[in-house]
N, C-alpha and C positions, 0 to 999 in steps of 0.2 A: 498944427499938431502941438498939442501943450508936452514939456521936456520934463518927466517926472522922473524922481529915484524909485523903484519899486523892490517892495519885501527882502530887503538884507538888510543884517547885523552884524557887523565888523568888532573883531577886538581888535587895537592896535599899542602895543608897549611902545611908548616915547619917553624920551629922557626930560622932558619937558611938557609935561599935556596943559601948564595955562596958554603956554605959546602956540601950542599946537593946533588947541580948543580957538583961536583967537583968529589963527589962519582960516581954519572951515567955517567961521563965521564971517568970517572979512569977504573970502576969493570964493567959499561955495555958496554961501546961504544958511547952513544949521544955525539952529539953535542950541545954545549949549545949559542942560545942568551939570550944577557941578556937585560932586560927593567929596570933597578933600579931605573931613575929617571920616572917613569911613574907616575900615581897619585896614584896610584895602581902597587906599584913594583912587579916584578915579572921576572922569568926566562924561557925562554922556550927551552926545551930539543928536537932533534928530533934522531931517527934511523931509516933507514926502512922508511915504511910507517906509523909510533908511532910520536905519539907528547905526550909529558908530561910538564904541566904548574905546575911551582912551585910556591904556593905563602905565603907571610909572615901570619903566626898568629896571 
């Protein structure tokens, strides 16, 4: 049986989302873009069919 993420979208506020962005990439597998210069910074993670939105504190 193949091990997939299916259909969720996580917000998560960290105090740190390059580092955080760097962990889910390293230990889960995501892909990360990143928005820094947005008004509203922020990283977005995908795997699968999983989105997870990192944003600052």
């Amino acid at each position: 049986m193949k091990n997939l993420l299916l259909e969720s979208h996580c917000i998560f506020p960290t105090s740190d989302i390059v580092k955080t962005a760097n962990f889910y990439e390293r230990k889960m597998g995501f892909k990360a873009v990143q928005f820094l210069d947005a008004n509203e910074p922020h990283i977005c993670q995908y795997r699968d069919t999983t989105e997870i939105i990192l944003t600052k504190m």
